[in-house]
N, C-alpha and C positions, 0 to 999 in steps of 0.2 A: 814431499810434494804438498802443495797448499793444496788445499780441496775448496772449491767455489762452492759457496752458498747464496742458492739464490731465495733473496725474500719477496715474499707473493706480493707484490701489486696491489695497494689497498682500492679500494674504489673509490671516487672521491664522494668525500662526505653533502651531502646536499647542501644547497646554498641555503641561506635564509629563506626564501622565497621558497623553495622547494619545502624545506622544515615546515615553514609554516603552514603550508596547502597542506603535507601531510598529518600534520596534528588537526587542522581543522576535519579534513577528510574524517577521524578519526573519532574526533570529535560529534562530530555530526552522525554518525552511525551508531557509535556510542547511546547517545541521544535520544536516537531515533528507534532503536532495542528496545531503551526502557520505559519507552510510553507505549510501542507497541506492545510488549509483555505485561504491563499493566492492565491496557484497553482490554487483550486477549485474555486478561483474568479475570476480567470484571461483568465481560459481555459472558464469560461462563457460569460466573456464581449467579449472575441475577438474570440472565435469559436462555440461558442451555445453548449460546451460542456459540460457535468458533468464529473468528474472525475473519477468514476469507467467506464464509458463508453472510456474515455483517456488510462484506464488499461487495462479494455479488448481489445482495440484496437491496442497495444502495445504487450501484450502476441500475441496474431494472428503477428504482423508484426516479433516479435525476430523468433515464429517456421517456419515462412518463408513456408509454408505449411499447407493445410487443416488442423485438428485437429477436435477431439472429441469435443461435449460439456462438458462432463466428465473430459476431461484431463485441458482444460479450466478452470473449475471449482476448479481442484488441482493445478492448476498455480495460480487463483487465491485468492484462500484460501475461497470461500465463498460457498453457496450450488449451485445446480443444479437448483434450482426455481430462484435463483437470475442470476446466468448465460443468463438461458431462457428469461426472461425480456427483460436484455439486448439487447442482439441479437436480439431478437425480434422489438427494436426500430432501431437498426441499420441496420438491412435489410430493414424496411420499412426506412429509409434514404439513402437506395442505398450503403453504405458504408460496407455492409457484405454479405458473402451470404453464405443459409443454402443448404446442401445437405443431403438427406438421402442416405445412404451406402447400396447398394445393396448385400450386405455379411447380413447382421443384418438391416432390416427397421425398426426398435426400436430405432438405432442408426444415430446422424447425425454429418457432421463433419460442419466446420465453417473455411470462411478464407474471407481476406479483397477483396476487390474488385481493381479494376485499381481507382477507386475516393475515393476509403479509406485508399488504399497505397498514393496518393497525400498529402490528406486532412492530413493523419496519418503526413506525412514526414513536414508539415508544423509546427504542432503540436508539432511535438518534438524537432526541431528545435528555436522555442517559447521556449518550456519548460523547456531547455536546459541551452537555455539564462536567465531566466528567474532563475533558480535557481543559475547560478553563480551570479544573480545580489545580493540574498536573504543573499548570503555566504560572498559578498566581502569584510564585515565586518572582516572578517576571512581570516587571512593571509595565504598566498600556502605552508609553513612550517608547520603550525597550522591545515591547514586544514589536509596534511597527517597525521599528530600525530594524530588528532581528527577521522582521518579515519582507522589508525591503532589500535587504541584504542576500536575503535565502533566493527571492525573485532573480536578481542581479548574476548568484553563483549557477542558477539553474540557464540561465540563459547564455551563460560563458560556457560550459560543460552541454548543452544544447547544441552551441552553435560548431562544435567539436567533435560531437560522435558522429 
């Protein structure tokens, strides 16, 4: 008696197009690790900083004004427990401070202090230099293209989720 063998079903292989997105995906993440892991070693050796604590520090200096932990949190894409952490070491470092809002005491807002606007403005000045140094690989033509490009992919993958 013959015995059937059945062979598994390959899945078809991605088209060009498909390859391609995913190598760039790939690419881009890649990328994007290793200037974060950089930034995040740099802001440690020379300012005692962690880098989501660099973030938060940053959203409070661009609204230029108290602000929600809430709105915070939507700025900074993560929850309300991680927010609170936060803030919670950076007031105890003097460098924020919490107020609750006498409209709503459920509610508190958040804004830098006079030594965390300093410290911040050091900071990003650092960070600043520090990422043109990561890029200079990358020439100021290339970089526009690479930055029109990235605009273009964010607004494809935008108009999508």
């Amino acid at each position: 008696m013959d015995r059937i063998v059945e062979t598994p079903v390959e899945a078809p292989s991605p088209s060009g197009t498909d390859a391609e997105a995913l190598r760039l995906w790939l690419r881009l993440f890649a990328t994007a690790n290793l200037v974060e892991a950089e930034l995040s070693r740099r802001l440690r050796a020379e300012f005692a900083m962690t880098l989501p604590r660099f973030d938060l520090m940053a959203q409070l200096d661009k609204a230029g004004e108290a602000i929600t932990l809430g709105e915070l949190s939507r700025r900074l894409m993560v929850t309300n427990g991680n927010v609170t952490g936060l803030v919670d070491r950076l007031v105890e470092d003097g460098l924020v401070e919490r107020r609750v809002r006498r409209v709503d005491r459920r509610s508190a807002t958040v804004r830098l202090t006079d030594a965390g606007k300093t410290l911040f403005a050091d900071m990003a000045k650092a960070h600043r230099a520090w990422v043109a140094e990561l890029f200079a690989g990358v020439d100021a033509p290339s970089q526009a293209m690479l930055s029109a490009l990235l605009r273009q992919a964010r607004e494809s993958v935008g108009a999508r989720a």
